[in-house]
N, C-alpha and C positions, 0 to 999 in steps of 0.2 A: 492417502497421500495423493498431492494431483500429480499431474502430468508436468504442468514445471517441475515442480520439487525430483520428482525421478530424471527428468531431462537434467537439470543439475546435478543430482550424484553422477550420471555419466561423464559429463562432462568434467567433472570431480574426479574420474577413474575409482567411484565407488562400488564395489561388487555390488553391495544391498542393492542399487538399481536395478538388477538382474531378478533378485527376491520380488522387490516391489513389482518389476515391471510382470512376474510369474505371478503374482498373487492379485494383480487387478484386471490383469488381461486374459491369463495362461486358460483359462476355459473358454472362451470366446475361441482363442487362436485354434486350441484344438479343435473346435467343431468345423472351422473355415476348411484348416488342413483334412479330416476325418471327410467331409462330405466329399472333396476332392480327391482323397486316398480312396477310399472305402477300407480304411483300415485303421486300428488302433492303434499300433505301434509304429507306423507310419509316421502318424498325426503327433505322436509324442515326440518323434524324433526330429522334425519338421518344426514342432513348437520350440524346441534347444535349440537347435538351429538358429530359429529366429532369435533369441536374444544374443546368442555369438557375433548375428549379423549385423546387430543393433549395438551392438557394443563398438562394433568397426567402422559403424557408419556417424555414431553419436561420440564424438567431432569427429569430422567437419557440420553435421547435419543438426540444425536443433529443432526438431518439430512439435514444438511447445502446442502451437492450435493444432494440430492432426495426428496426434505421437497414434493413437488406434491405428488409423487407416496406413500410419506409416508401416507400424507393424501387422497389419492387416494383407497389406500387400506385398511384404516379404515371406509371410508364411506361406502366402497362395503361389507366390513363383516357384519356394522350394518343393511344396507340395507339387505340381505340375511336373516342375525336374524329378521328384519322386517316383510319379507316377512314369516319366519317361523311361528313366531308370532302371526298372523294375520289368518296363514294357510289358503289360501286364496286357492281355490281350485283349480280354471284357472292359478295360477300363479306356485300351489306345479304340476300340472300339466306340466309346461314348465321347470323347475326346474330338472323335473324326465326326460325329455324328453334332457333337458341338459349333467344329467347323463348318460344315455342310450347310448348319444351318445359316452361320454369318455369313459365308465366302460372297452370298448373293448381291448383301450391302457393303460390302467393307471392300477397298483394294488391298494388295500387298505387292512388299517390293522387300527384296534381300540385299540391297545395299547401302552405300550411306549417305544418299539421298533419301535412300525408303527408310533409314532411322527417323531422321527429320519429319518428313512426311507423315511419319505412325506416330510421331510426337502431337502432332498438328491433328493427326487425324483424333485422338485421344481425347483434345483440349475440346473439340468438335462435337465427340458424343458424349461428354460430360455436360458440352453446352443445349443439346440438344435433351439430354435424359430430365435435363431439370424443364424445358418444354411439356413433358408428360405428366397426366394425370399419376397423385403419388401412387397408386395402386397398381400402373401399368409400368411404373416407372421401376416397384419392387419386385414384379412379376418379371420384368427381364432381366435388373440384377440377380435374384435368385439362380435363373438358367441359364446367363452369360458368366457372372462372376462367381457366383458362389457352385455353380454346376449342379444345381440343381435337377433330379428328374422333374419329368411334369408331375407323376403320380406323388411326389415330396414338396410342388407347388402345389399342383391339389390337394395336399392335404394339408397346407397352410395357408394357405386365404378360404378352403372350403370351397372352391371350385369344382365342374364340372370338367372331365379331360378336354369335351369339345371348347369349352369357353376360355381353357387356359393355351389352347393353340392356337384360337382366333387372337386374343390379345396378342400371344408372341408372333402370330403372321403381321398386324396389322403392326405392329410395335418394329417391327423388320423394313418391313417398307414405309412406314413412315422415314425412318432411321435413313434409307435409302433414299431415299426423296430431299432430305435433309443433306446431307453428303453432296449428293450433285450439285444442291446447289450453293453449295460451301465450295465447291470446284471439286471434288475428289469422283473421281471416275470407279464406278463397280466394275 
């Protein structure tokens, strides 16, 4: 079934979209949530989740060319909230460790200006991700979005640990470099 056709049973208020959208996505979702839990039942619970949230959101929302990435990135928030949740210590541990690593390029702001702003700033390193070679470009989604360890990028592109943290240095401060001069201050 494509991705219209399920976007229509939702909007249909068809349950099957739920079935469908479980049977062509639901192993994908799990793995996104799974890497980010470090847990099974987590990652399943996370995955339900997301078609609840998709059912809420699918009207008003028809994300006919991006229906993946839409559910892609609802599973990875709840997963996160999971993880928050749980406050798991090994994992608020890799989390902080996550941040650490961005805080250098990225600014933040907690109000709602800084909503705006993180909107903008978004639109910026999506514009900027599609600047990168596609292999440095997948090397930092894996440990920005998907939370990747490095030893779980090395051992998917077959890297060495030193050469998978030179591209995520260089990959940082390019990224940085880019930001300034899109106006966003580190």
């Amino acid at each position: 079934m494509t991705d219209t056709e399920i976007i229509d049973l939702y909007l249909e208020r068809d349950q099957a979209a739920i079935r469908q959208t479980s049977d062509k996505y639901g192993a994908r979702l799990r793995r996104i949530s799974e890497g980010i839990t470090r847990d099974a039942g987590s990652a399943e619970e996370c995955e339900n989740d997301t078609y609840m949230k998709t059912w809420e959101a699918i009207p008003p929302n028809e994300p006919r060319d991006y229906f993946f990435v839409f559910l892609a990135r609802i599973t990875r928030h709840l997963s996160l909230d999971a993880c928050k949740e749980r406050n798991r210590l090994k994992r608020k541990a890799e989390l902080n460790e996550f941040t650490k690593e961005l805080e250098e390029c990225i600014p933040g702001a907690d109000d709602t200006a800084g909503e705006v702003e993180a909107k903008l700033l978004g639109e910026s390193i999506t514009k900027w991700l599609y600047t990168q070679k596609k292999e440095h470009r997948n090397i930092f989604l894996r440990r920005y979005w998907y939370m990747d360890s490095i030893e779980e990028i090395m051992n998917r592109f077959g890297f060495g640990e030193s050469k998978v943290k030179s591209i995520l240095f260089r990959s940082r401060k390019s990224l940085q470099d880019y930001l300034v001069k899109e106006g966003f201050e580190a």
